[in-house]
C-alpha positions as CSV (number, residue, x, y, z in Angstrom):
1,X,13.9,47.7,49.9
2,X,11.4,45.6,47.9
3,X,11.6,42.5,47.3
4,X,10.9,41.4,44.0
5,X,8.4,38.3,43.4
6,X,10.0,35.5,41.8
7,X,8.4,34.5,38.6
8,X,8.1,31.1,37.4
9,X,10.6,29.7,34.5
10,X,8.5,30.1,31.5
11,X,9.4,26.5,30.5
12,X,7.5,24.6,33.4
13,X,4.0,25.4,32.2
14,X,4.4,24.0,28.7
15,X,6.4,20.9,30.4
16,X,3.4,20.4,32.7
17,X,0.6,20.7,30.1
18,X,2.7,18.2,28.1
19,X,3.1,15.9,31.3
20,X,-1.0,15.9,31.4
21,X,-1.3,15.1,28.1
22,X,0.6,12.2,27.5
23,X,-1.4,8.9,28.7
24,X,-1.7,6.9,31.3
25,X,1.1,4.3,31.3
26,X,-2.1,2.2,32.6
27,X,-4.1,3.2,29.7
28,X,-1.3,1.8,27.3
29,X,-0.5,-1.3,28.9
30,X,-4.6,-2.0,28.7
31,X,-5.1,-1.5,25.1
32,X,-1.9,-3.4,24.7
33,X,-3.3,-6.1,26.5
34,X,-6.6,-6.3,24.4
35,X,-5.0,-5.9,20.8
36,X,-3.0,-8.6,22.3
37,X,-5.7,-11.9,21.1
38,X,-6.2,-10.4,17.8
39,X,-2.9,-10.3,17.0
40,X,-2.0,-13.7,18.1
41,X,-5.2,-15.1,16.6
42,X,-3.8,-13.6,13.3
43,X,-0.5,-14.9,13.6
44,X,-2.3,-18.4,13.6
45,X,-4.3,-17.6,11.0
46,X,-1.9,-15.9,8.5
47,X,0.6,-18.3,9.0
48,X,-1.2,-21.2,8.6
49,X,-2.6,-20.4,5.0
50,X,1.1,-18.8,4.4
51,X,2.4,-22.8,5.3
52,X,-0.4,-23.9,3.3
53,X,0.4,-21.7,-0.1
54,X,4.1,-22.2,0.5
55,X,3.5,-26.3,0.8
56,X,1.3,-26.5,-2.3
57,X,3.7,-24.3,-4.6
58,X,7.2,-24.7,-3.2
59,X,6.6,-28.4,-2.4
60,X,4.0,-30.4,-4.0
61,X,4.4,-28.8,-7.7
62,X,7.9,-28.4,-7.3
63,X,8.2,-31.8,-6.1
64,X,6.1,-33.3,-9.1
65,X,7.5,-31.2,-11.7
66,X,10.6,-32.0,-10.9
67,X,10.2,-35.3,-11.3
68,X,8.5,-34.8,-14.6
69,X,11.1,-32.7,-15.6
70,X,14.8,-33.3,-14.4
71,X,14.1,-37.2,-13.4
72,X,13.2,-39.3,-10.3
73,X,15.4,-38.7,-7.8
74,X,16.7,-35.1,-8.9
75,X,17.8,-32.7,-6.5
76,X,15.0,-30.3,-7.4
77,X,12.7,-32.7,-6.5
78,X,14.5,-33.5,-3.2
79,X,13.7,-29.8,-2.4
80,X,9.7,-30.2,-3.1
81,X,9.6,-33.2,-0.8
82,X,11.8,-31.7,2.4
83,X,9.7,-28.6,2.1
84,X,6.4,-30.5,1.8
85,X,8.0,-32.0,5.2
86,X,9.0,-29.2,6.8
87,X,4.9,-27.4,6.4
88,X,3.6,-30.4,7.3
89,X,5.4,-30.3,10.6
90,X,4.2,-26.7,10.8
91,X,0.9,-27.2,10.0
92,X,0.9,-29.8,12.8
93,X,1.8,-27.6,15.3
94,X,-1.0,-24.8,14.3
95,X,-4.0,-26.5,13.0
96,X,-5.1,-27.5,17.0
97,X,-5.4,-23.4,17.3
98,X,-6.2,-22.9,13.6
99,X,-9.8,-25.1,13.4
100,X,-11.2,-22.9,16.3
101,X,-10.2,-19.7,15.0
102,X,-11.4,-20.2,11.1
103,X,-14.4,-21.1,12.9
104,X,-14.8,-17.9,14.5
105,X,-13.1,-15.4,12.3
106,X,-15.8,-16.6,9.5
107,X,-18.9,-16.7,11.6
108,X,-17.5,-12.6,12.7
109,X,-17.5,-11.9,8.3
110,X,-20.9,-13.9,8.1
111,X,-22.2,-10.9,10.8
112,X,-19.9,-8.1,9.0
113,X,-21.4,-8.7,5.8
114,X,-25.0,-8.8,7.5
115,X,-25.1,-6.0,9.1
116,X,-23.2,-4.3,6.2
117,X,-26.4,-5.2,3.7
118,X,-28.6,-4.1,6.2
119,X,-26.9,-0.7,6.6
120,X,-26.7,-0.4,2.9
121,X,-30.2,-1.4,2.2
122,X,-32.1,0.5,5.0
123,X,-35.4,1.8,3.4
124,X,-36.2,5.5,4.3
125,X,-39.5,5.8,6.8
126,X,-41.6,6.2,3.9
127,X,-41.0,3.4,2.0
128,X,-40.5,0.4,4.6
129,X,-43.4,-1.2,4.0
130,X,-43.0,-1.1,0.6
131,X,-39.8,-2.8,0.5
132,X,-40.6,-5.1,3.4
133,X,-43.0,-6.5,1.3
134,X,-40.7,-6.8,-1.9
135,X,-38.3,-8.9,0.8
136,X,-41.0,-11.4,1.2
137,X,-41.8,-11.8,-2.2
138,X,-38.2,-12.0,-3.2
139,X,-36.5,-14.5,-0.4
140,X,-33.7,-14.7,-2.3
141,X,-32.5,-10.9,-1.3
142,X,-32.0,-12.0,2.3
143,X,-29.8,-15.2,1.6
144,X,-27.0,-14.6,2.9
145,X,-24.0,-13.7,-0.1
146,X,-20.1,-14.5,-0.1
147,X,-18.0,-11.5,0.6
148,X,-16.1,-10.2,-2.5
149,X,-13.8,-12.2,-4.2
150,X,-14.6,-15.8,-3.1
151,X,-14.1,-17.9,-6.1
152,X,-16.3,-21.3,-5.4
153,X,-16.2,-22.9,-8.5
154,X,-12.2,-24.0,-9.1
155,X,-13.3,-26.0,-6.5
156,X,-16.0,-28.0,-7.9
157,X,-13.2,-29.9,-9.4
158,X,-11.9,-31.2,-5.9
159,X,-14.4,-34.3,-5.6
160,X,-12.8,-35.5,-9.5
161,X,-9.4,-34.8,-8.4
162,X,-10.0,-36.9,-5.5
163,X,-12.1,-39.7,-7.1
164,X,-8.7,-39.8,-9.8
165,X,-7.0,-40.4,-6.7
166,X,-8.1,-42.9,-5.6
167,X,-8.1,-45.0,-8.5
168,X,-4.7,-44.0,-8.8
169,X,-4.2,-45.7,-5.3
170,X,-6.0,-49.0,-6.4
171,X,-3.7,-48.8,-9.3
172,X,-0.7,-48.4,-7.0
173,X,-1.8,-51.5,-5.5
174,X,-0.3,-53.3,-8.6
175,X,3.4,-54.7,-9.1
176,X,5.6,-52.0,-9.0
177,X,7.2,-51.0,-12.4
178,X,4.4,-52.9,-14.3
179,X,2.3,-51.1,-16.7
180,X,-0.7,-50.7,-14.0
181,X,1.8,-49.3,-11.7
182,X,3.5,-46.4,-13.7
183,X,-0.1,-45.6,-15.0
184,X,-0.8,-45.1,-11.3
185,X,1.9,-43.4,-10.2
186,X,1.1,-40.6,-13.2
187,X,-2.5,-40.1,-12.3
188,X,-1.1,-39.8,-8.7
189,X,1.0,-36.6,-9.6
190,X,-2.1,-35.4,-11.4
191,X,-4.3,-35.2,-8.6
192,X,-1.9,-34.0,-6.1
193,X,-0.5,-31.2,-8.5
194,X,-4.3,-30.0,-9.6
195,X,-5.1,-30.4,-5.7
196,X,-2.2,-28.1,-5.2
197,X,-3.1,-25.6,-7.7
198,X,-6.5,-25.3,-6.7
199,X,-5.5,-25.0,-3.1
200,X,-3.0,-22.2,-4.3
201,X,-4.9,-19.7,-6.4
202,X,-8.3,-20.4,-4.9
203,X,-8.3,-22.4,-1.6
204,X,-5.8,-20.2,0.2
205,X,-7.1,-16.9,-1.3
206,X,-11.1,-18.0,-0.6
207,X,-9.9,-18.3,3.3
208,X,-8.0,-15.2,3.4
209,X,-10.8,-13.4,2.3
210,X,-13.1,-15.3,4.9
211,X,-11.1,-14.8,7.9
212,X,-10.0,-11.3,7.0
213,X,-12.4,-8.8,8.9
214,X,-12.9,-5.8,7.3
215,X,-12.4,-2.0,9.0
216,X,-15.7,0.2,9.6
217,X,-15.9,3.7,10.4
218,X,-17.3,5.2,12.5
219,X,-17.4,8.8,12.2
220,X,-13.0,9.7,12.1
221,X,-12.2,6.6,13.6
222,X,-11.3,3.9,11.4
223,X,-11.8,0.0,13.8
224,X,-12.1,-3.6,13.6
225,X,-15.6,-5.0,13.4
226,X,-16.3,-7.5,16.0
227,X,-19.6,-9.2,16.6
228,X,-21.2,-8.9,19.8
């Protein structure tokens, strides 16, 4: 009698095939290890404007207006001030890691949007000398230009805000409760609440932009820019 030849369960090709493809547990463990930074260097970085935002609107105008509004010593303005306390501790604990990587993040857009104009603004072979001659003539072209959506001038009022400040301090100086005083202790809550409205709409939104690094493609794949 003949025997007949065993043939393999049709299921263990497709479940080898599908073993090959899946990747290396080492090749997993690697990218995860290099995202790894990034992501913690965002953490910083998020976090620290989010603490910022949150103590310029939760605490310093809710502080101030709640004073102005419900009376000193109300319990909305006993919110402002333990919130203002609690982002100050916060901002404590970041800013040794946050300096650093401001520093860095914006130096990597200052590059991004470089090489961006460059790539936009490449001459075709026959007219390079043409335009490299219009660049000389026209220095300004190649200064460099803030990315999209940086607003500079809200913040032009910062050196006033501060200068009212500080008189207000000198004024502070006075007897407390005489006229001097209570004329100081409003221009005070002037300056801090335009200080904290600048820092919310502009300040905070100016760095997010700065430190944000924008995707590139290249070809299908869609990656973070990083200088060399």
């Amino acid at each position: 009698m003949r025997r007949r030849a065993r043939v393999p369960p049709p299921a263990a090709a497709p479940a080898a095939a599908t073993a090959s493809a899946r990747p290396p547990r080492r090749a997993l463990l690697k990218a995860a290890a290099a995202a790894l930074p990034r992501l913690a260097a965002d953490v910083v970085l998020y976090g620290m404007l989010a603490v910022l935002w949150v103590s310029s609107v939760c605490g310093t105008i809710v502080e101030i207006l709640g004073r102005w509004v419900f009376g000193e010593g109300s319990s909305v303005e006993a919110a402002g001030t333990a919130v203002e306390r609690a982002c100050l501790v916060a901002m404590l604990v970041l800013i040794p890691a946050y300096v650093p990587l401001v520093r860095m993040r914006v130096l990597e857009r200052v590059e991004f949007e470089r090489k961006e104009k460059e790539r936009r603004e490449k001459p075709a072979s026959n007219q390079a000398s043409t335009v490299a001659l219009a660049n000389e003539e026209l220095p300004e072209r190649n200064r460099p230009q803030l990315p999209k959506g940086v607003k500079l001038a809200p913040l032009f009022a910062l050196p006033s805000l501060l200068q009212l400040m500080n008189l207000a301090i000198i004024m502070l100086l006075h007897q407390e409760g005489s006229l001097m005083w209570r004329v100081g202790s409003v221009l005070f809550d002037v300056a801090r609440l335009g200080i904290a409205v600048i820092g919310a709409l502009f300040g905070v939104p100016n760095v997010f932009i700065l430190v944000t690094i924008p995707r590139v493609k290249d070809g299908d794949n869609v990656t973070h820019f990083q200088s060399p």
